[in-house]
Structures are given as C-alpha cells and as structure tokens.
C-alpha positions as CSV (number, residue, x, y, z in Angstrom):
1,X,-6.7,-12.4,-23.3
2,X,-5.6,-10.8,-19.8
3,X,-4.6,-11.5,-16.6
4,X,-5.4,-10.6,-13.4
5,X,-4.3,-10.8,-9.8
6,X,-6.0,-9.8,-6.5
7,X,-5.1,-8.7,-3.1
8,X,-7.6,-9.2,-0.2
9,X,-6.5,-5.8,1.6
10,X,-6.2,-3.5,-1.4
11,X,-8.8,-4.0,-3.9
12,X,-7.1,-3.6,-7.2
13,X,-7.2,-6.0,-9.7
14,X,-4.3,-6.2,-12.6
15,X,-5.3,-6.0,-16.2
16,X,-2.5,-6.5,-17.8
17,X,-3.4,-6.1,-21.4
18,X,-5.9,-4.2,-23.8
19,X,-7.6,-7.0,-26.3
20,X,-5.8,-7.0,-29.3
21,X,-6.7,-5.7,-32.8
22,X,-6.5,-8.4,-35.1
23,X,-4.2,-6.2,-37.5
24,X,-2.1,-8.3,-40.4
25,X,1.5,-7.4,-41.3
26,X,2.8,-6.4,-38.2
27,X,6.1,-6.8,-36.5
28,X,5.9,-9.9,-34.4
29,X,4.7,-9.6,-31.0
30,X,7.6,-8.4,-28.1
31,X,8.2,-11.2,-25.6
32,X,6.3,-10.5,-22.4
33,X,7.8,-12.5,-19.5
34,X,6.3,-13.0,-16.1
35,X,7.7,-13.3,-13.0
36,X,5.7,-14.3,-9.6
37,X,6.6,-15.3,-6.4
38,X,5.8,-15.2,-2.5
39,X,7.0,-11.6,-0.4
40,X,6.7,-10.2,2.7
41,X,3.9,-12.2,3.7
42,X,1.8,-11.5,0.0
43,X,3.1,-12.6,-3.2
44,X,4.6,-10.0,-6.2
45,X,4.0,-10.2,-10.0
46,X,6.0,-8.5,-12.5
47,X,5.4,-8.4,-16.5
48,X,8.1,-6.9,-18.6
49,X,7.7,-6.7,-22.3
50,X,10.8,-6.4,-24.4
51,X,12.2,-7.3,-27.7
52,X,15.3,-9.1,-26.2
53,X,14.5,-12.9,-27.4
54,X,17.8,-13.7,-25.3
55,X,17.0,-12.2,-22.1
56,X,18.2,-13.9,-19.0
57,X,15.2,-15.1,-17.1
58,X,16.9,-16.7,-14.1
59,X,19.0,-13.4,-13.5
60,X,16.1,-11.0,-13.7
61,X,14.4,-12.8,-11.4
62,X,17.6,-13.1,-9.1
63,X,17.5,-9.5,-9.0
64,X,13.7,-8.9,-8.3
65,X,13.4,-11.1,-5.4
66,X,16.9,-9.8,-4.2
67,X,15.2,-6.0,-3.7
68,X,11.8,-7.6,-2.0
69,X,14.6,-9.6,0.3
70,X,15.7,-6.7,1.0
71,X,12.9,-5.1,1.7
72,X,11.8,-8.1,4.6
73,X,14.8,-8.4,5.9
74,X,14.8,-4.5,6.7
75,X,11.2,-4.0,7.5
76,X,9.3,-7.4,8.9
77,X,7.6,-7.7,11.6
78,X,7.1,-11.2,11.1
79,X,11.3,-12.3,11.5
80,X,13.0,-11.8,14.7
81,X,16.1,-11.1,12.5
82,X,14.8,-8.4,10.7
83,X,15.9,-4.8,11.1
84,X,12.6,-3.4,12.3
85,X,11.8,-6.3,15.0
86,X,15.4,-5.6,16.8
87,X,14.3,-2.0,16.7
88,X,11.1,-3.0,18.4
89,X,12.7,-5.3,20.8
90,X,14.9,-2.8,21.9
91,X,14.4,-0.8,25.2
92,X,16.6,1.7,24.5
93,X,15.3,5.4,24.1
94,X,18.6,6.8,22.5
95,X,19.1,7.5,18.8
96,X,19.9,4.1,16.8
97,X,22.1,4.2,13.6
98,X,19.7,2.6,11.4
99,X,19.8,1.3,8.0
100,X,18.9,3.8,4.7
101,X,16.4,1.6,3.7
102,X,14.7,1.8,6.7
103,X,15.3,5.3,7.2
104,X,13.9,6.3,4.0
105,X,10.6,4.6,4.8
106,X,10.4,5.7,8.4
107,X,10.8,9.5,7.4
108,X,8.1,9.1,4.7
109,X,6.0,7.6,6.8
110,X,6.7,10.7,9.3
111,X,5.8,13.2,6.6
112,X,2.6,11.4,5.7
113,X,2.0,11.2,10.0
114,X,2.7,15.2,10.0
115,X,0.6,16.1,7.0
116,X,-2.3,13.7,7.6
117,X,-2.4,15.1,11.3
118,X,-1.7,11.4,12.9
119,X,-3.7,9.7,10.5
120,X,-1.3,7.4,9.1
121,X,0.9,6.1,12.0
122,X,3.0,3.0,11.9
123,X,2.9,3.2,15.6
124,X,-0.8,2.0,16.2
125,X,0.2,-1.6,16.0
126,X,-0.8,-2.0,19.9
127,X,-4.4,-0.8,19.1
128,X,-4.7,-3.2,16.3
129,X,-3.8,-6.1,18.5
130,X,-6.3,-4.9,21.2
131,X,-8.7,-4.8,18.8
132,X,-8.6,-8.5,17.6
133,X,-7.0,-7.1,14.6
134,X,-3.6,-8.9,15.0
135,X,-2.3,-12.0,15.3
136,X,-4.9,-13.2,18.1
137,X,-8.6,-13.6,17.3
138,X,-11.5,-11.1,17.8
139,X,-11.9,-10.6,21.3
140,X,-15.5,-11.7,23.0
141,X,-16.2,-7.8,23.4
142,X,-15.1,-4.1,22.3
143,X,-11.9,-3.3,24.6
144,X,-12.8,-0.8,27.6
145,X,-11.9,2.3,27.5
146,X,-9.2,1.9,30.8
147,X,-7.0,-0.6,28.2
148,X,-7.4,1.5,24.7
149,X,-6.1,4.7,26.8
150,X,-3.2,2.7,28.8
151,X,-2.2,1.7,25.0
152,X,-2.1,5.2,23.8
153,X,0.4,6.1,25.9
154,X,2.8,4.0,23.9
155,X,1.3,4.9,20.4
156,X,2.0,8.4,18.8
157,X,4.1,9.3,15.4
158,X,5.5,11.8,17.8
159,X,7.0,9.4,19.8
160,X,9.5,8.0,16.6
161,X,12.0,10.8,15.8
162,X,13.7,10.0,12.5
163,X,16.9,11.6,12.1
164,X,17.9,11.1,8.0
165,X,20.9,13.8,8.4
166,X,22.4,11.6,11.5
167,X,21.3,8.4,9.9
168,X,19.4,7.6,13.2
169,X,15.7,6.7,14.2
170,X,14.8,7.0,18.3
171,X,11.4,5.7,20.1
172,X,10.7,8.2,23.4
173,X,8.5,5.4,24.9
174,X,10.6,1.8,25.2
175,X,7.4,0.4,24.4
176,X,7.0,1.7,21.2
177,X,6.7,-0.7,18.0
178,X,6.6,0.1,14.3
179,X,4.8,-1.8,12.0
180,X,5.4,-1.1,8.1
181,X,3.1,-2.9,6.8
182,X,0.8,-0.2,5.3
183,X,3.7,1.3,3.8
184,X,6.5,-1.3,3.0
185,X,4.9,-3.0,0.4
186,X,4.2,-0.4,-1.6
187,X,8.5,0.9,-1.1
188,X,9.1,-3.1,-2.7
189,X,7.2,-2.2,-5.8
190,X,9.2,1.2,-5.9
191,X,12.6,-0.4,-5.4
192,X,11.9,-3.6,-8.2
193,X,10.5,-1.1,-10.4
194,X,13.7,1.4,-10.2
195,X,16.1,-1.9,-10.6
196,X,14.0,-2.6,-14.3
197,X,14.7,1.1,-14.9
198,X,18.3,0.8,-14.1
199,X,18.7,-2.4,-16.2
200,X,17.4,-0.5,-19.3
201,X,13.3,-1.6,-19.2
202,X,10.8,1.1,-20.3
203,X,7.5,-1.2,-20.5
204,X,7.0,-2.9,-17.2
205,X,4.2,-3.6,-14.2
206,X,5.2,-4.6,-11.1
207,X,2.7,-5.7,-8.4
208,X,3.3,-6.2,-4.2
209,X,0.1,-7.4,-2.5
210,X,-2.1,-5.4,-4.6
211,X,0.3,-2.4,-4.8
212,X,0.7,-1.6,-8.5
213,X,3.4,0.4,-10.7
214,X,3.2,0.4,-14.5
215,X,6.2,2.0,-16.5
216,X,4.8,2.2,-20.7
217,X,2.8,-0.2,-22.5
218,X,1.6,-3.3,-21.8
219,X,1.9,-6.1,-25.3
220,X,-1.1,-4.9,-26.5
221,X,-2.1,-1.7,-25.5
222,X,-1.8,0.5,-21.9
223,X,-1.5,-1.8,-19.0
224,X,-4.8,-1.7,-17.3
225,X,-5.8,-1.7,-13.2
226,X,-9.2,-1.8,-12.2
227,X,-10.1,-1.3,-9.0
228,X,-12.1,-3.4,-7.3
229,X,-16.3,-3.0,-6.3
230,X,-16.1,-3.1,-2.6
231,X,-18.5,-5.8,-2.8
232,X,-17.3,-9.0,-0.1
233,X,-18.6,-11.7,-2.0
234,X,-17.3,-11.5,-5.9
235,X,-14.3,-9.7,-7.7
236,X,-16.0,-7.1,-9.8
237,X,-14.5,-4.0,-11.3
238,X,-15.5,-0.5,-10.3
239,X,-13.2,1.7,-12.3
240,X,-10.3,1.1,-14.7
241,X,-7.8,3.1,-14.5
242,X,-4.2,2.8,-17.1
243,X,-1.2,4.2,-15.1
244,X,2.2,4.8,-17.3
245,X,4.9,6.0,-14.4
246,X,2.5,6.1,-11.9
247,X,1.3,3.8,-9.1
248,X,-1.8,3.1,-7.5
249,X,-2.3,1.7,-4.3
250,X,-5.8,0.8,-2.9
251,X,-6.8,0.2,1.3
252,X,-10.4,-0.8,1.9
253,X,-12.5,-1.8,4.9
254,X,-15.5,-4.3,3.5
255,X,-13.4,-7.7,4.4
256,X,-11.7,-7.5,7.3
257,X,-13.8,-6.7,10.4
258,X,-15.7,-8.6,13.6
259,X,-19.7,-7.8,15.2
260,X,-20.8,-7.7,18.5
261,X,-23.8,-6.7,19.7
262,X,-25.0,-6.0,16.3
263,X,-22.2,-3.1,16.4
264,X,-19.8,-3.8,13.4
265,X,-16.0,-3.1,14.3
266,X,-13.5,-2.3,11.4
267,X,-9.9,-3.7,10.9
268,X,-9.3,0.7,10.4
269,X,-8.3,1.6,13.8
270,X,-7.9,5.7,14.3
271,X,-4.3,6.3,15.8
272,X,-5.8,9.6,17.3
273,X,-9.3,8.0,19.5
274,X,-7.4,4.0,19.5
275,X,-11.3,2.7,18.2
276,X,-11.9,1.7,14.8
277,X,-13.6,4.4,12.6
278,X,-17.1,4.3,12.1
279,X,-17.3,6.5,9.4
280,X,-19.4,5.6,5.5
281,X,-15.8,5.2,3.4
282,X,-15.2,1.3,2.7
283,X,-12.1,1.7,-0.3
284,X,-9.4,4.5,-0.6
285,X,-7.5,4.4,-3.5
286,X,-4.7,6.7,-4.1
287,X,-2.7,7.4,-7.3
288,X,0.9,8.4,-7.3
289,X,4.9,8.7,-8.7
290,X,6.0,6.7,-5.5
291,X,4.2,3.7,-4.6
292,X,5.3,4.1,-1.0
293,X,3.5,7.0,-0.8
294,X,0.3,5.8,-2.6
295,X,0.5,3.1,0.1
296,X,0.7,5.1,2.8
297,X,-1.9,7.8,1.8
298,X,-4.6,4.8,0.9
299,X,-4.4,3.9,4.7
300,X,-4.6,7.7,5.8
301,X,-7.8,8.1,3.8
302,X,-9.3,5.0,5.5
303,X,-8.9,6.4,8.5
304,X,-10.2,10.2,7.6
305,X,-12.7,9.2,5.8
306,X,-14.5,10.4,2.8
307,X,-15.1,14.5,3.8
308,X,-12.2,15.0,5.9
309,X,-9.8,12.3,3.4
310,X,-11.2,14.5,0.5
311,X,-10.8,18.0,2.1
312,X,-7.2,16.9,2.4
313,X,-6.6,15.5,-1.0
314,X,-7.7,18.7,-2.7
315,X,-5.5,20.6,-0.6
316,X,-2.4,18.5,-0.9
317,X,-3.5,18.3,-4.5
318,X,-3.5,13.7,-3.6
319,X,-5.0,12.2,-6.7
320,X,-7.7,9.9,-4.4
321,X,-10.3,8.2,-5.4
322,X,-13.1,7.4,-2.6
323,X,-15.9,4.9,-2.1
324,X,-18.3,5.0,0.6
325,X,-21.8,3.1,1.6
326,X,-24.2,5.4,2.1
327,X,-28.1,4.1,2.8
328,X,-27.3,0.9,1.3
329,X,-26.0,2.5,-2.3
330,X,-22.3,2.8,-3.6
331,X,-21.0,6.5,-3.7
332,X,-18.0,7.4,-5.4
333,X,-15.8,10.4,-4.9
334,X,-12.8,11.9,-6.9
335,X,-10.2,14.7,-6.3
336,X,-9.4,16.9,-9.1
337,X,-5.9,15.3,-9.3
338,X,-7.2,11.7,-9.6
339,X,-9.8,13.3,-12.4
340,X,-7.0,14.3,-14.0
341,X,-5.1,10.7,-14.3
342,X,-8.0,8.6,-15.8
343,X,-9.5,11.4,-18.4
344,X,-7.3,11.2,-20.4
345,X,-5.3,8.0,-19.3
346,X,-1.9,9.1,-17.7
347,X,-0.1,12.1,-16.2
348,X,-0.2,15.6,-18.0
C-alpha cells in the first residue's frame, strides 16, 4: 500500500511507504499516524511513525497547525491582518522592527536574490499581476513595454534592505510589495518539522503544498517522493527519490500559463526583463537540509533556466534536478550534488 499527495505548482508526489516484505515473526508494526489539514492557501500532510500506542493525537496536531498559523499570520498576503500585508500597506521608507520569523525568511530570501543575481525576488509580485498571473484573469494581450518598465521601478531585491542585527526590514520605494509565497511554504515544513524533532520524533514526513521534508523511515521502508512527469494531463512519476533529513522542493511551468497569438506566456516571470521566460526548462526541483531554501532555489531555477540554472548549481554545489522540452522530447538534467542524493538514497 502507499499514499500519495499532489500539489499543482510543485510537481512532487508523496510515497509514503516502500511495499512490505511479507516477513513472519516480526515485532508488530509502529503506529503511523496522519495528520492533514488546509494552510496558507494549500493544504499540509504529516506522517509520524512511532511506537507510542498512547500518543496524544489532538495535541500533536494542536502543535502542527499552531507553527503553520504562525507561519500565515506572519507571511500572508492573502489577510490584511497578517504581518507581511501591513508591511506592504505601509508607505513608510524607514526601517520597521519586524518580527524574527519574518526576518529570518526575508534575509534568506535576500541571500538567495544576491547569489542567484535577482533571480529569485519576492518583489516581482507587480509583474505577476500585470501579467494575468495574479488574482485577475489573463489579460486580452501581452502588456506593452511602457507598463512592464513603469512596474520595474517598484520591483528590485535591492529595493528590501533586511537588517537581522537591528531586527528591521525597510522598502526604498513606498510601492514595494513582498510576496512569500515561493518561499514561505517551504519555512512551514521547516518549522513543523523542527517542532517533531523537539518533541522527541526521529521518523517523520511533513508536506506544505508539495514542499516535502522526511526525517528516517517510513513503516515499511525509506519514505519515498517522486517527482512528478511534467506532463499536464496525468500524474505520472519521473524519478523517485528517498530523502532522510533532507527536503525537496519542486517549481514547474507546464500548468499554469495563458496564449495569444499562438505565443505561449508562462506563470515564470523574470524579475530582471518583467516578461515571462521563454526558455526550454518546464520543472526545477531542488534538494536540500532547509526546505525554505529548496523552495526558494526551485523558483530561481525556473527562472534561469536549464544552462544558466545548471551553471549555478554546480558552482554553488545546489543539488538540482532539471527538466526541459526540447523538440517535443523530455530532457533531464542533474547536478553532481543532486547525483549524489539518489545513488545511493540519502546524504553522505
């Protein structure tokens, strides 16, 4: 048996379980309890296997959704009440004391801006709205060049200064907006997966949206993810891939996009030219200790594509996995370090 979940946006698909063996005179099989629930727009899954018969269901799951709540009320963009959305509503172009939580994410999110040259930016929210990529539908035609460039002026990672010694984080544009969400999911599997650690758990998967972290092994065997074949119209596996205190986090581009003129325009807008790329790579997927940062680096490789996104990798040593469509035909790309996580299964 096994189960699975998808996300739409990543393209992983959970596996919890190996098949069983059929062996006799065994100990009897650990308890595996599962937890789901709707998040920060997505819903989460966690499996925890342990040999505590007596565990306290209703309390574990009080203290999973209590880090995800955390994580919303921080980082939404979808509540007016949230940390982030008063931040954004704000005018004001001095430093703001801000919250840890959202301070840790927002300097991340800086280093992965700085080291990916402006690929990753959680400023580019503007262009994704222009681009019928928001909450308003596809626009009748591509935006002019006049509106993407007035728009740029109020996107840039340069524009956020996080300050983590001073606890503060300052826009130099009034009109600059942060949006999290290709980085915030992946920091709520980090935090529920260091709360199971700090309650004494070992064997554990926790899953945001498609943002996966396994911790040991599953009830049977490794815990298994597979990501998914970039292929619109079924769930099929490409690769499988059994992560023990790692994540893997997975951004692809073959769902989510609008035609015109018999021009196809991706959800993946470039930060740096405010058009969506138009490059061959349709799934990123990037394995990693943090989640956050998995999360964050899928989305940089989306935008970089597959020479540039695997240049980088190799140089930042990224364990990255790469799909593009090339003349109709599925190629795959790995760097070294991502080589190094599937064969054999795990970190050295």
């Amino acid at each position: 048996m096994f189960s699975s979940t998808t996300s739409a946006r990543s393209g992983l698909v959970i596996v919890a379980t190996l098949l069983g063996c059929g062996a006799t005179d065994v100990a009897p099989a650990p308890r595996v309890l599962e937890l789901t629930g709707p998040t920060m727009g997505t819903s989460f899954l966690v499996k925890i296997v342990t040999d505590n018969l007596d565990l306290d269901e209703s309390a574990l799951r009080t203290a999973v959704v209590d880090e995800l709540d955390g994580v919303d009320v921080r980082m939404s963009t979808w509540r007016d009440d949230s940390d982030l959305s008063r931040f954004n509503a704000s005018t004001q172009t001095t430093a703001q004391v801000a919250h840890p939580d959202l301070l840790e994410v927002l300097g991340m999110a800086s280093d992965v801006a700085a080291a990916s040259a402006g690929a990753f930016d959680v400023t580019v929210g503007p262009l994704v709205d222009l681009w019928g990529f928001g909450p308003r539908d596809a626009p009748d035609a591509p935006p002019d060049q006049d509106r993407i460039d007035a728009l740029r002026d109020a996107v840039g990672h340069e524009l956020l200064e996080v300050d983590l010694a001073a606890a503060t984080v300052a826009k130099h544009s009034p009109e600059l907006r942060v949006d999290l969400s290709a980085i915030a999911k992946g920091y709520g599997v980090d935090r529920v997966a260091g709360r199971l650690e700090s309650m004494g758990f070992e064997r554990f998967m926790v899953e945001v949206g498609g943002e996966v972290y396994a911790s040991g092994q599953g009830p049977e065997g490794p815990w298994r993810i597979a990501i998914e074949h970039p292929r619109a119209e079924r769930l099929e596996a490409h690769r499988v891939v059994s992560p023990d205190g790692w994540a893997l986090a997975t951004s692809g581009d073959y769902r989510n996009f609008w035609e015109h003129g018999g021009v196809r325009y991706s959800h993946t807008i470039d930060p740096r030219s405010g058009r969506p790329v138009t490059h061959a790579l349709v799934s990123a997927s990037v394995a990693h200790r943090s989640c956050t940062l998995a999360d964050a680096w899928a989305t940089a490789m989306m935008v970089l594509g597959p020479d540039d996104g695997l240049a980088l990798a190799e140089d930042l040593d990224l364990a990255v996995l790469l799909l593009s469509r090339i003349d109709g035909e599925l190629v795959e790309q790995m760097s070294i370090a991502f080589a190094r996580r599937i064969d054999p299964p795990g970190l050295e």
